[in-house]
C-alpha positions in Angstrom: 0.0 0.0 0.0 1.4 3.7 -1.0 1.9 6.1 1.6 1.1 9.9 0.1 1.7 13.3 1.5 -0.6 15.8 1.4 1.7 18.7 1.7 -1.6 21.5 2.3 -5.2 20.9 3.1 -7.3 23.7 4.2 -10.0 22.7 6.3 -11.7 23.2 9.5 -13.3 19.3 8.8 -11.9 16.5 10.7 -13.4 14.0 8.5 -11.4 15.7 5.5 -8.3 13.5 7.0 -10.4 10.5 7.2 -11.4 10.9 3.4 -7.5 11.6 2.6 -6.4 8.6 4.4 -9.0 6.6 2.3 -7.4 7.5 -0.6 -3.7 6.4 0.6 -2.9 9.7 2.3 -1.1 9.2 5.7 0.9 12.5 6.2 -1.0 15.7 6.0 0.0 19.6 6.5 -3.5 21.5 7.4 -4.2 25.1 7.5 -7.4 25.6 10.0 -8.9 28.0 12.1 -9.3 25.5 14.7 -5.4 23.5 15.1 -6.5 21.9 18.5 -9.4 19.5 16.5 -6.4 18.1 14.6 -4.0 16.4 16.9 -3.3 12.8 15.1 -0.7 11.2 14.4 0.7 12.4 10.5 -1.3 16.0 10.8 0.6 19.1 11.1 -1.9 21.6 11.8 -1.1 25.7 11.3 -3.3 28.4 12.9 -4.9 30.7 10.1 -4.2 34.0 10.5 -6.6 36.7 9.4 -6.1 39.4 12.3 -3.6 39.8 14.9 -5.6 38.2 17.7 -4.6 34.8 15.3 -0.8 34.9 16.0 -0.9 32.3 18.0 1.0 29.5 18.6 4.1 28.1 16.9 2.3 27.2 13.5 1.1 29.9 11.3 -0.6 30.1 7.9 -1.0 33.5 6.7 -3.7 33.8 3.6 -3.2 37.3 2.6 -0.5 40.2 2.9 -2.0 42.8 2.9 -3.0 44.1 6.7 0.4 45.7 8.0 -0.5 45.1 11.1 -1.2 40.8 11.0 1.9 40.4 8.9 4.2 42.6 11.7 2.7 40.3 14.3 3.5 37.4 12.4 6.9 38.4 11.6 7.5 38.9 15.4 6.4 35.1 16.4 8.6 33.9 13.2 11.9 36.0 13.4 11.2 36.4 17.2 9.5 33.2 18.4 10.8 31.1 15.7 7.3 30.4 14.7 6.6 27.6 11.3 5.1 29.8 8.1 3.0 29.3 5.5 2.1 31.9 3.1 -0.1 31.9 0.4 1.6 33.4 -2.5 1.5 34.2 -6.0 -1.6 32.2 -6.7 -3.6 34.5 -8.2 -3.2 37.6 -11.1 -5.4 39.9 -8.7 -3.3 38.9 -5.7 -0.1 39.7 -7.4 -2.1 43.0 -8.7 -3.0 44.1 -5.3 0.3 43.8 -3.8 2.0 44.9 -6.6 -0.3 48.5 -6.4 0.4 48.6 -2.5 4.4 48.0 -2.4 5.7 47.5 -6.2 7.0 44.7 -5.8 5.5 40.9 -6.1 4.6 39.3 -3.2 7.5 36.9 -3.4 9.8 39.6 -3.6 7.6 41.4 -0.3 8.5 38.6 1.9 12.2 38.5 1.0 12.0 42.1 2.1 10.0 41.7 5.1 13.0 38.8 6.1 10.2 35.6 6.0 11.2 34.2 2.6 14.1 32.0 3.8 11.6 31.7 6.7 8.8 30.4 5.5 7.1 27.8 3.0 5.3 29.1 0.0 1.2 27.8 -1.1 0.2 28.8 -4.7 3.0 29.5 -7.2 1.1 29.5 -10.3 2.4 32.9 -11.0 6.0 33.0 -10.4 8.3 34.6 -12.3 12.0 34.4 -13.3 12.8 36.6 -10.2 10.5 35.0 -8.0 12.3 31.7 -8.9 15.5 32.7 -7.9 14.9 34.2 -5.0 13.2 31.2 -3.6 16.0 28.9 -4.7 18.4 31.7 -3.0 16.6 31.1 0.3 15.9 27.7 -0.3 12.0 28.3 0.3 10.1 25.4 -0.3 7.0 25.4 -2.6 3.5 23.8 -2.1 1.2 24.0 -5.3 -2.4 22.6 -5.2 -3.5 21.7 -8.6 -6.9 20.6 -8.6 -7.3 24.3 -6.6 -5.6 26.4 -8.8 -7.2 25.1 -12.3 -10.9 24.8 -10.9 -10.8 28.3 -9.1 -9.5 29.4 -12.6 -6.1 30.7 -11.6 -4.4 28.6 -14.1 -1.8 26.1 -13.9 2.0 26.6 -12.5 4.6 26.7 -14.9 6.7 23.9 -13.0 9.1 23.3 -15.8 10.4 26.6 -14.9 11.6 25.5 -11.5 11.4 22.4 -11.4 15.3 21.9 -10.9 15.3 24.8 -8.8 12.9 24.8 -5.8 11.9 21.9 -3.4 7.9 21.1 -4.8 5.1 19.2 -2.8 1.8 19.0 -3.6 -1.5 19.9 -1.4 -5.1 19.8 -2.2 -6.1 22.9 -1.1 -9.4 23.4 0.0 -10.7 20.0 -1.7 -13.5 21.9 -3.9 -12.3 20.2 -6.3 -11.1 16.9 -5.1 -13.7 16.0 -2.4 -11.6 12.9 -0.7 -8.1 14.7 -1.1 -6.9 12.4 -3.4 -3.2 12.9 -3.8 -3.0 10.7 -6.7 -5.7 13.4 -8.2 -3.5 16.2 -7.8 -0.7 14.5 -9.3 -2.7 13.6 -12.7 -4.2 16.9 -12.4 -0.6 18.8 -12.7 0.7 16.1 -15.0 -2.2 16.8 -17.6 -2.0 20.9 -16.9 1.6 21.2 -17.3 1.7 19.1 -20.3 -1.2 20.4 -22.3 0.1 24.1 -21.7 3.2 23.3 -22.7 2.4 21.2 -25.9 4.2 17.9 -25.0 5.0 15.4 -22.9 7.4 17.2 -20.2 6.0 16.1 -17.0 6.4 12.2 -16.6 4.4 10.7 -14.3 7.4 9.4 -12.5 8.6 12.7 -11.8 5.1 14.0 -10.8 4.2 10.9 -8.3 7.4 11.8 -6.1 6.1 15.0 -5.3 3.4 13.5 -3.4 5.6 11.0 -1.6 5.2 8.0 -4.3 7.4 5.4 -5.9 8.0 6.0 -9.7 7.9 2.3 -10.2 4.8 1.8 -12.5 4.0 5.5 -11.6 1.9 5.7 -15.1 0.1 2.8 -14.4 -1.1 4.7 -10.9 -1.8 7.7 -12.3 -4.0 6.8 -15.7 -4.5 3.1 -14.6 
């Protein structure tokens, strides 16, 4: 039996981990509002943070950086408290507008300037660029993409050939809207058949793709397409 990763689930749901672990899922990294339901063995859960009052404890996902004040608060518990991040990043064209307007730079480049990039792990990443890349690889910040997420909500698909060789890649399910059991194996066909069709071949193997989620490459095609 495979053993699978799910490297970002947001849910407030316990049952969520029961439905991953029917599908072969036994390690799991959840973003919540509630961290205290989630205390198994294999669950990593991180505090959501959408106000201040949220900065607590010693696992932190932060959605949005856009209130001054939450991200100051969170960058005292991480630099100060040595706190685990998650932000959500570069997921979106109006996210990247937004911060973009408000500081002129992209968001990847905000956290290396706020000092959490070499801090923290990165959720989204369909929109970084050339820049983005290499700062990431400079601070060795890991990257989380969540395809099922990203293509359903319409934000697109991640242009992983670009980093492939640069940046240390998991894959989540996000918010399961669009992959009601968490299906690891999902996501992994999901980003195989996104990056390939945008880029008009066959660059993404399924043996690479499967080890992002934990998997064996042996008869990885077989697992993914059956």
């Amino acid at each position: 039996m495979s053993n699978y990763e799910n490297a970002f689930l947001f849910t407030d749901d316990i049952a969520d981990i029961e439905r991953g672990k029917s599908a072969q899922t036994t390690t799991f990294t959840v973003a919540t509002n509630y961290p205290e339901r989630f205390d198994f063995e294999g669950v990593t859960a991180y505090k959501i943070v959408k106000t201040e009052g949220d900065v607590v404890g010693d696992f932190l996902f932060l959605p949005s950086l856009t209130d001054e004040k939450t991200v100051d608060a969170v960058i005292d518990a991480v630099l100060g408290n040595d706190a685990k991040l998650i932000v959500s990043a570069c997921y979106s064209l109006d996210e990247i507008g937004i911060i973009d307007v408000k500081y002129h730079l992209s968001p990847v480049q905000l956290l290396h300037k706020l000092g959490l990039l070499e801090k923290c792990t990165v959720v989204g990443g369909v929109y970084l660029d050339r820049d983005d890349v290499d700062l990431m690889s400079q601070c060795g910040t890991p990257l989380v993409l969540c395809p099922t997420s990203s293509m359903g909500y319409g934000y697109g698909i991640p242009h992983f050939c670009a980093y492939e060789n640069k940046l240390k890649v998991k894959l989540g399910s996000g918010d399961n809207r669009f992959n009601g059991n968490g299906d690891m194996i999902a996501e992994t066909r999901a980003l195989v058949l996104g990056v390939n069709s945008e880029m008009r071949g066959q660059v993404l193997s399924a043996e690479k793709a499967i080890t992002l989620i934990g998997g064996n490459a042996h008869n990885a095609t077989k697992k993914l397409f059956g």
